[in-house]
C-alpha positions in Angstrom: 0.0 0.0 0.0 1.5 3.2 -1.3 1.1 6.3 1.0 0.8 9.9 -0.5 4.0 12.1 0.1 2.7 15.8 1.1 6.0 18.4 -0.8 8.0 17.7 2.8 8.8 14.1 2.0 5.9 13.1 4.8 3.7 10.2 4.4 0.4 12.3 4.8 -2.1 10.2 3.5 -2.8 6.4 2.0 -4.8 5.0 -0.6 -7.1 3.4 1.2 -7.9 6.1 3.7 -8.4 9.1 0.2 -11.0 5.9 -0.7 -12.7 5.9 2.5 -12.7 9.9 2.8 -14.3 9.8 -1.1 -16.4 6.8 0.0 -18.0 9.3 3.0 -18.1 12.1 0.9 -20.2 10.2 -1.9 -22.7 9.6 0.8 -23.2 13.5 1.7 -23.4 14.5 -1.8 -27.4 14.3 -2.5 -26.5 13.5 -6.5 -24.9 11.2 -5.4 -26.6 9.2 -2.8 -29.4 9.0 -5.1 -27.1 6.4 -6.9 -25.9 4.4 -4.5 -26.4 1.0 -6.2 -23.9 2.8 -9.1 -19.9 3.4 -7.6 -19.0 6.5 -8.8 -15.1 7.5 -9.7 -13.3 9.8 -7.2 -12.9 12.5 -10.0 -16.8 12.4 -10.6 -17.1 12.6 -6.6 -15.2 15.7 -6.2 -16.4 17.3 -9.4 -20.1 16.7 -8.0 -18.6 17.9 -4.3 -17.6 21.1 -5.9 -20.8 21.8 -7.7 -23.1 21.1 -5.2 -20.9 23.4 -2.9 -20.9 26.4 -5.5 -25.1 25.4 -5.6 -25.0 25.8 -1.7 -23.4 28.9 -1.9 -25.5 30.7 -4.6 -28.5 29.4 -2.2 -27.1 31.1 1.0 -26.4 34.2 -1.3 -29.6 34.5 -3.0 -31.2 33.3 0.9 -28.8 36.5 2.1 -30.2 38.7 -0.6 -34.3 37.8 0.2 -33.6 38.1 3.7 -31.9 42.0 4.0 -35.0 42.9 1.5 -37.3 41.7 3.9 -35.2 43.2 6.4 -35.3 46.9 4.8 -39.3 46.7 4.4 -39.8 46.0 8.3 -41.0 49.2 9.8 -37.2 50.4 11.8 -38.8 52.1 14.9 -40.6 48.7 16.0 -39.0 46.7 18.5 -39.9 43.7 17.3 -38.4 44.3 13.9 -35.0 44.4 16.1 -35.6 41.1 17.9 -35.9 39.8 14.5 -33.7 41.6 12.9 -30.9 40.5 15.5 -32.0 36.5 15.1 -32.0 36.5 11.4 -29.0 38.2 10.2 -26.0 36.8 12.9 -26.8 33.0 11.2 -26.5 34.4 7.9 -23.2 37.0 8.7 -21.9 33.3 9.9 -22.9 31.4 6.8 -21.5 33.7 4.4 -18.4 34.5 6.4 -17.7 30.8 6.8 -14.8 30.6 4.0 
């Protein structure tokens, strides 16, 4: 079993783990699960792993973008616009500031 060298010279990483890890991300990937009976290349699991996390982030964009509309249109002076104002926009300021 080969291991993979990380630019140091270190053994980082082996085969059979980067199979496992791709095995376990297959199984997040909601494209994916759908076909569990067919075993799909690593290359296919980390091109669907990158699209469906560019689709996640276009949601929590466009989620962002509905959200401080809605936000603007709530009267200002009412107190309850600032309790709600407070609980929405500290999940999203983490979302978007997660990267």
């Amino acid at each position: 079993m080969s291991g993979r060298r990380s630019g140091s010279g270190v053994s980082s990483i082996s085969d059979d783990q980067i199979t496992n890890l791709v095995s376990k991300l297959q199984q997040l990937i909601p494209e994916l699960c759908a076909r569990r009976s067919h075993k799909a290349s690593a290359s296919k699991v980390l091109q669907e792993t990158c699209d469906y996390i560019r689709n996640l982030h276009k949601e929590v964009e466009d989620l962002s973008d509905r959200l401080s509309q809605l936000l603007a249109s709530i009267d200002t002076d009412n107190d309850q616009a600032a309790i709600v104002r407070s609980v929405l926009i500290a999940p999203f300021e983490f979302a978007t500031n997660w990267c």
